[in-house]
Structures are given as C-alpha cells and as structure tokens.
N, C-alpha and C positions, 0 to 999 in steps of 0.2 A: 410473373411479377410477385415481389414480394410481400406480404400482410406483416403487419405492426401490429406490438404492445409496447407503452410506454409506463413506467415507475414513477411517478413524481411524489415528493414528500413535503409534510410539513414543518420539514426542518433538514437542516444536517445531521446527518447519524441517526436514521432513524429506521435503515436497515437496507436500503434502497438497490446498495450493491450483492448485499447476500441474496435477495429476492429477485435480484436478476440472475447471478447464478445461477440460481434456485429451478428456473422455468429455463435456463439452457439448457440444463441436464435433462430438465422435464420433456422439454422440445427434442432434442436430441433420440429419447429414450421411444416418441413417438414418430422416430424415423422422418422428421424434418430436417430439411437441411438451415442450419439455424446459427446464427452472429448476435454478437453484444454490439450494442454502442453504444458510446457516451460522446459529445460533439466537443463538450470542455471539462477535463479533469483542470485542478487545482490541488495540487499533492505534490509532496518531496520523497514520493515511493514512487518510482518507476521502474521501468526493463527495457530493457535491449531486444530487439527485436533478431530474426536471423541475416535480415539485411542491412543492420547497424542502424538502427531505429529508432526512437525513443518515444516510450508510451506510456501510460499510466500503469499502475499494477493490477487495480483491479479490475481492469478488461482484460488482463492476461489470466487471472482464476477466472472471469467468466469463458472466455475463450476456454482453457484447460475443461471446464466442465460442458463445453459443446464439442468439445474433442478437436480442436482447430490448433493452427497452431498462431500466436498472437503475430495483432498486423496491424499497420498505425492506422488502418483507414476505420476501426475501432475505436479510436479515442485521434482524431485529427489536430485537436487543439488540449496542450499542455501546459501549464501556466505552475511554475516551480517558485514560490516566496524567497525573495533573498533577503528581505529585512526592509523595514524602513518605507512598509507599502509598495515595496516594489519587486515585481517577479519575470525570471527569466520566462522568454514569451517561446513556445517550441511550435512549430506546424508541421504537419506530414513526416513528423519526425526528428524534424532539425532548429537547432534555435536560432532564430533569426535576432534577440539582442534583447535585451531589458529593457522593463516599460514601468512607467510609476503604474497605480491603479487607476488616477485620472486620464493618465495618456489612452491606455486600454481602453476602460470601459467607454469612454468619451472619444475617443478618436478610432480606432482600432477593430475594437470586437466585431464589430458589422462587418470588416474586411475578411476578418477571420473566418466570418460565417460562412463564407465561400469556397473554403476547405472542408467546411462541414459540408456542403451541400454535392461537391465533388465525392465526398470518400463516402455519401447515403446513395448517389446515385450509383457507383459503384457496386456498391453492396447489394442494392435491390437487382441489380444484373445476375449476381450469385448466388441469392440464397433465396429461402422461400419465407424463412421466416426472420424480423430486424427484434430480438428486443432492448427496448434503449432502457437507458438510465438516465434520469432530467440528475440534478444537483441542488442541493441546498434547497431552497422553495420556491415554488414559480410567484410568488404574492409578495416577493420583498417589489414594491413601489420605488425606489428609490432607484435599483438597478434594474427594471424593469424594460426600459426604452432600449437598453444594449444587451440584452439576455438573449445569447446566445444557446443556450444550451436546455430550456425547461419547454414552455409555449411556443417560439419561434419555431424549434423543431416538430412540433404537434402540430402546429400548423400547417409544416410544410409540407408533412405527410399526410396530413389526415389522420394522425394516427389518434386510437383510441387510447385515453390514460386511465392508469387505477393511482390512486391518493391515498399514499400510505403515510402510519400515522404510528407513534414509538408510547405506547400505554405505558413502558416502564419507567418511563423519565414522568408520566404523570399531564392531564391535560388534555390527554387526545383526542375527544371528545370535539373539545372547545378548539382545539388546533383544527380540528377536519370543517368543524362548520366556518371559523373564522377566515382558513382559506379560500373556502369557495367563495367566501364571500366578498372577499378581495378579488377574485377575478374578475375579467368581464365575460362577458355574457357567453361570446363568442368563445372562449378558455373553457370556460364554465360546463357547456354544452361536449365538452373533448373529453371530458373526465366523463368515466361511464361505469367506478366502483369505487369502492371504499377497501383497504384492508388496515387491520388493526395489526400490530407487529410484536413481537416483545410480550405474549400476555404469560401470567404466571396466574397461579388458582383453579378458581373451580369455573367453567366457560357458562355452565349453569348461571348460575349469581350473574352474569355478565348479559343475557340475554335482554333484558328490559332494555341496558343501553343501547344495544344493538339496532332495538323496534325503535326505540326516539329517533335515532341515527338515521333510520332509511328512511323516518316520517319527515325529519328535520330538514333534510338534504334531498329527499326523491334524489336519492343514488343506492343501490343495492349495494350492500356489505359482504365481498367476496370471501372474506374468509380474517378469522383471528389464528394466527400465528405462535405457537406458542415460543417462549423465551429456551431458548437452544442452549445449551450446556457448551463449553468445551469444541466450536464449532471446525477449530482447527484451519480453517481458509483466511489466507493472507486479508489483511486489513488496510485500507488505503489510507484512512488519515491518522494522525500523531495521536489525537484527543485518546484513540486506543489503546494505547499506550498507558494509559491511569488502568486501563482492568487486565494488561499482563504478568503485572508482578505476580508471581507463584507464592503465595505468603502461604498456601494447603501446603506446600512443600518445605516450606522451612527448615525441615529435619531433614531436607538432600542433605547424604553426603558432601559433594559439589557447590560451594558457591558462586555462581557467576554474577558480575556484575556490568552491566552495561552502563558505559556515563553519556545519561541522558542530555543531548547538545541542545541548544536554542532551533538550532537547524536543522537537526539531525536526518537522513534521508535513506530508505531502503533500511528501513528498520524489520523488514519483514524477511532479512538475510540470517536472524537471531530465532524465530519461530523454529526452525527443528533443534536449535538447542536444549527450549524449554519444555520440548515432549520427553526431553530422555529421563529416565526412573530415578537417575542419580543427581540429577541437577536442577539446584534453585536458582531461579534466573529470576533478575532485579533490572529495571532501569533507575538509576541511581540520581538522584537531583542534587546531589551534596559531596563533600568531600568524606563525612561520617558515613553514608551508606557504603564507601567501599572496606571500608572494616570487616574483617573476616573475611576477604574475598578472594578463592582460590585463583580466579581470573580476572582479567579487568579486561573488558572489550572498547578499546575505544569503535566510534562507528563510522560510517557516510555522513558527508554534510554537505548541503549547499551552496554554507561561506564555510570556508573551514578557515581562514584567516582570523573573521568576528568570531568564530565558536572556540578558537585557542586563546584570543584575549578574555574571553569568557573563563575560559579555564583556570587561566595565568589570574586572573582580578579576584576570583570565588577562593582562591590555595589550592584549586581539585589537580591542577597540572604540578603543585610540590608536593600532597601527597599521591600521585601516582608515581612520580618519579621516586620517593622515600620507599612506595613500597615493590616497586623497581629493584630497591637497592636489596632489600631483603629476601630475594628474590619471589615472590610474586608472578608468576604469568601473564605477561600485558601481549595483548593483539589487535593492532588497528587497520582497520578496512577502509579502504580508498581514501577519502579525507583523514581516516583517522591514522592511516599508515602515513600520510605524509604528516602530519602532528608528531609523528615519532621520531622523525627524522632531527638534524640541526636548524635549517635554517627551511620556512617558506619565501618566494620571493613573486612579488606580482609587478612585475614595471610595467606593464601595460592598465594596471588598476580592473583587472576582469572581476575580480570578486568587492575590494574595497578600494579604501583610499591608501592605505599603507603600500610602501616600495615594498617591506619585507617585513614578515615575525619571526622569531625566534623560536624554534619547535621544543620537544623536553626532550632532546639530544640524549636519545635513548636507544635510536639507527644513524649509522655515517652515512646520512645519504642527506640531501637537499634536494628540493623543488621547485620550478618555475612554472607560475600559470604561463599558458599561451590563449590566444582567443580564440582559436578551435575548440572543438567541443572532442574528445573520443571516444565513441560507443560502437565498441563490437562484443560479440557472443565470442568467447574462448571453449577451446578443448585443452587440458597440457593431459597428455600422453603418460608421461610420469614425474612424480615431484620427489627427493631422496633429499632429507637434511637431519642434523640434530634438531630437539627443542627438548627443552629442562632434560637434558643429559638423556633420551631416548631420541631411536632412532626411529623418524616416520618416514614411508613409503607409502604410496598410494599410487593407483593407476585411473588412470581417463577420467579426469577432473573436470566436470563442464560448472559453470558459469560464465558471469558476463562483464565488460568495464562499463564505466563511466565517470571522464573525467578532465578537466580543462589542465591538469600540471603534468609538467615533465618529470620525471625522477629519473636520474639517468642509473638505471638497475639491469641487469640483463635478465636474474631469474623471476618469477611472478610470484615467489613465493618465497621472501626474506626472512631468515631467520637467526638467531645470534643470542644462544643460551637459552635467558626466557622471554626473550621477546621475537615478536614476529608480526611480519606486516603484507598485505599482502593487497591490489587493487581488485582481485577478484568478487565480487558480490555473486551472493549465492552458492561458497564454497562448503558451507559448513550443511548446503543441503546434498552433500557428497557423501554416503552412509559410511563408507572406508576411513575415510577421511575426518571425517566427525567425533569416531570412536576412537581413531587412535590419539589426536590431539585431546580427547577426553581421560584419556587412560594413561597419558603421559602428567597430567594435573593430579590423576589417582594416585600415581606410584610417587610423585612426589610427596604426599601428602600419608606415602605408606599405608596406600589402601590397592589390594589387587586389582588389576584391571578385570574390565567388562566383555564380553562377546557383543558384538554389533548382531544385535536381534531387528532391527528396522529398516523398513523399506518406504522413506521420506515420502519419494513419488507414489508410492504406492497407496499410501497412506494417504494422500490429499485427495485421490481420485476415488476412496472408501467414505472419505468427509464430505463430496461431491453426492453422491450415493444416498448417504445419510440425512443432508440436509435436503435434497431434492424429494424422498419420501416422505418427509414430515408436511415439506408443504405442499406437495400434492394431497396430503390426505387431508389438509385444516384448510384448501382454498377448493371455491369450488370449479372447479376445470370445465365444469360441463356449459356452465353460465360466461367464464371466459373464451371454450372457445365459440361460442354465439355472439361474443362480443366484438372478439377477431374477424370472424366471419362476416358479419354486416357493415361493419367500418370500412369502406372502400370509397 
C-alpha cells in the first residue's frame, strides 16, 4: 500500500510544483517506486499523453523526474480557461464540454472528485510512494465547499501535508500562520511542517523567524529553500511568463520574439529556444516589442479566434503581416499556424460566437473548428523543405497535437519562403531541428551558422538532478521521512 506526502501552499506560485518535483527525483533516487499527483490542474500548458491524453504539464516534469512516463491518472481533472469565467472541463483525458466557473464549482466539481478518487485508488495499487500537489490555497473560504483538489484529497488519504510558503514575493510569515488559521481544526491537524521557499541571504539572520514560526504554529519548519537560479523545468502557469523574457541576453545575436496571446497555451514549447547562446527570446505584449525581431513566433491558444481579434483591434496582426512583407521569419504553432492561414471558420461556435475570422493571409490554407478535440503523440520520420532560401532536413521528429480545427494540409510541416506553420508542439525541443531553423535566421541576417552542441532532453534530466540536491540538502528528509512513516 502506498504512503503520502502532500504540498499545499499559501498561495498560487509559490513553488508547489517544483518541490513536488523536487522529492520525485528524491524518492526516486531512494529506490521507491514513486507518482505525482495533482486531482485538478487549471492551466492552458498541457501534453498529450502516449494514449492520446490530455494532462497538465506539470505532472508530466514531475513524472519525467520520477522516471515514469506521463499518465492522466496524474492529473484526472483539467480545467483549460477559454475566457469569460469559463473553462473547457477535461476528465481522464478528454473534454467532456465547457462550463461557466459557477456551473463547475456549484454544480460539477464534486462529480469530478470521482475521477479523482478512481485515478488515487489506482495509483495506491502501483506505487509505493503518492506525492501530491494541492493548488492555489486550501483557506480560500469561498471555494471551499467544492475543493476538490487541497483538504478533500488529504482527507481522503490521510495523507500528511507540509505548507509551503513564497518568502520572495514577501509575507510568509503572516501567510503560513494566517492559513492555519483559516482552517479547521480537523485540516489543521493534516498539516505536519512548514517550508519556507524562495529565501535569498544569509539563512543565519533568518533564524529568529524560524523559532517564532515553530512557537507560533507548534509545526516544525522542514526546511528554507533557497531561491534557484535558471531552474530550467517547464512551468505550468502564464503569470511565468513576466520572469522569461531574457533581458541578461539582450546582446544575442538572434532576436526572437514571441506574441504573447490573451490565451496563449503550451508556452513551454519556446523554453529550449531561450537556452541557446545565440538567442534573445521575448514574449511580446505589443506591437513595438517586435521591432528588431529576427523571428516572430506566433503560439498555441485556447481561443485562437478571440486571440486574433485581439491581434486585428491592438495593429499586432498589421505589423506582423508588414513585417512579413520585408521578410522577417514568422512561425506559428497549432492556434498560431492557423492565424496564419486566410480564413478561420467555427459553424458550430466551439471556441466563440463568430461563424468565421479572417487570419493574416500569410499561408493558403483555411480552418474549421470541429467539436472533437485531437490529441495524439506524433513521430515524422523525416521532414525536407525550403525556409528563408535554406534547405532544412531533419530526421525522427517527436512531438505532439492538440487541437479542435481542420486544416486540410497533408504535410505537418508548412512552409513557404519565410513563413512556416506547423501543429506540432514540442518540435523546437528537436536538437536537429532547432539548430538548423536557428541557422537558417543566422545566415539570413549574414551571420555563420552554429553547430547544435545541446542535448534538450538531456538537459532537463541534469535540471532534475540539480534541483533535487539542493532541496534534499535545505529540507530535512530525516524528520520527513518520520512524518511519512506514522501517517497511516
């Protein structure tokens, strides 16, 4: 049977997911057989699973760092924002249709829980060790009665929580004791440490607070965390997005420019761009930030119809098409490849209310939603085109789709001078493939191309590695696993 540790925090972002991570790898490295879970992700970052899936992303870097391969009974319930309070509603994989927030949390989430309690029972069958991930904070009162995903699950387990708390955003103090204090009793008693996340300085100076903390709360203080550099592991929500822009980089050769959507989804398909030596990578909020921009990426969206009227109303869709014209390198992935096209067309209204928009007619191709969803895992064998007057080839191309529109296309990989569009997510984590679409923006720009020196995957599993020593050595394992151990 399997033993629990649960993460709950006193907020969103306040590291919940890296510190589950964190103790995969650890569990892992101590020869357990060891699972992530989250009961309800709320994220426009998701994967494809290898049975055509859909899951959150950040179970799939905790999974990656327990060496597993990702599986929805990891994150059961997905909950994707389309605008307007309202979010496509996924279970064990598949979206069952859109719900306002009041439908959900009021009507809904409790049924849901039944997914959750199907894909824990599962999991305690196979593994030895469950570590979860709660979301946001178990002490919002408001959603409380329908929280599916913090206390409910601790409950159901028994499992014992630690209450982690973000010192860099300021507070945390006052957040860990105000929590507890919002719980009831019975919550209360579930929680059986404190970790402090995020600290930067001297840990010295920090001690005093530490001694009020355990007097204040009679909860011991497992461990302060120190604030991680450069952590390199996929990040599940948008808000992360304000600390990728590369601004140390400014002086890349390469500008890339990402145009940050209202929607925008599977932004974590742009992370091995921003590692390479030659490239400043931006998400762009404006039509001014793509100035100077050797690339322009459009990306994934949830609405991709509202995120092109978005485009068309700001001017960002007349200057990318302007600098289209002067050629400029534009490439858009899944939502953003159909943006590129002439026409989108929704008659069944899947995303909005509009029959059609007009795309920046910049590929002959048009789209139609349909109300299927499509998500499978791809391999293409080999892809052979021009793009900006070079010739790329690459071999065994994995990624993955997801997506509700047709595009009637036969190659997976459009291209037409300096544009290129493509549905695959995940492509640009292809090292072949990376470099030489990098090297074909070099030579246009009359700079020699580069030798592909990186090994993406290789690299994420060294980040894995990295972050799992640091917080083995700042948390104390010996008082955790005591705490594992008697919670039954």
């Amino acid at each position: 049977m399997a033993k629990y540790i649960m993460l709950q925090g006193t907020s969103s972002h306040v590291g919940k997911s890296i510190l589950t991570t964190a103790l995969c790898r650890i569990f892992y490295h101590e020869n357990l057989k060891v699972t992530p879970f989250k009961a309800q992700n709320m994220a426009l970052n998701s994967y494809v699973t290898k049975d055509g899936l859909e899951m959150g992303r950040a179970q799939v870097a905790q999974a990656e760092a327990a060496m597993l391969d990702p599986h929805v009974d990891m994150n059961p319930v997905l909950l994707k924002p389309t605008g307007n309070s309202n979010s496509q509603v996924i279970i064990n994989g598949r979206a069952i249709g859109n719900m306002s927030a009041k439908e959900y949390h009021q009507g809904y989430s409790l049924k849901a829980f039944d997914a959750v309690k199907s894909a824990l029972d599962r999991l305690k069958k196979n593994f030895e060790m469950i570590v979860i991930e709660g979301a946001g904070s178990p002490a919002e009162v408001n959603l409380k009665a329908n929280d599916i995903v913090n206390m409910r699950v601790a409950k159901y387990l028994n499992a014992p929580v630690l209450l982690v708390a973000d010192i860099d955003r300021g507070g945390s103090l006052a957040a860990l004791v105000g929590t507890l204090e919002l719980l009831d009793d019975d919550e209360r008693e579930l929680v059986k440490g404190l970790v402090i996340n995020k600290f930067r300085g001297d840990i010295n100076l920090f001690t005093p607070a530490i001694d009020f903390l355990e007097k204040k709360t009679n909860k011991p203080v497992l461990g302060v965390i120190p604030f991680i550099e450069k952590l390199g592991i996929d990040d599940e929500d948008s808000v992360s997005l304000d600390d990728k822009n590369n601004f140390e980089k400014n002086n890349s050769e390469l500008k890339i420019a990402i145009v940050r959507l209202p929607k925008i989804s599977n932004f974590t398909d742009f992370d091995s761009l921003s590692g390479e030596i030659d490239v400043n990578l931006i998400y762009a909020n404006n039509s001014a930030e793509l100035d100077d921009a050797d690339l322009i990426i459009l990306p994934g969206s949830k609405n991709t119809s509202e995120d092109l009227i978005y485009l068309q109303k700001n001017k960002i869709s007349d200057k990318i098409k302007n600098l289209a014209e002067k050629g400029i390198a534009i490439i858009g992935i899944c939502g953003g490849y159909q943006m590129l096209g002439e026409k989108i067309f929704d008659p069944l209204h899947t995303e909005s209310k509009n029959d059609f928009v007009d795309g920046l007619n910049l590929l002959p191709l048009t789209t139609t939603f349909a109300e299927k969803k499509f998500t499978k895992q791809i391999t293409i064998d080999e892809i052979d085109f021009n793009f900006l007057n070079v010739h790329i080839n690459a071999k065994n191309l994995e990624g993955y789709e997801i997506h509700s529109g047709i595009t009637k296309i036969e190659t997976k990989i459009f291209a037409n001078k300096n544009i290129l569009g493509t549905y695959v997510h995940g492509i640009f984590d292809n090292d072949e493939f990376r470099r030489q679409i990098l090297n074909a923006v070099r030579l246009k720009k009359n700079l020699l191309p580069l030798k592909n020196t990186r090994n993406v995957r290789a690299e994420k599993q060294r980040n894995y590695e990295r972050l799992a020593k640091i917080v083995r050595e700042n948390l104390n394992m010996n008082l955790l696993h005591e705490i594992i151990k008697t919670e039954k």
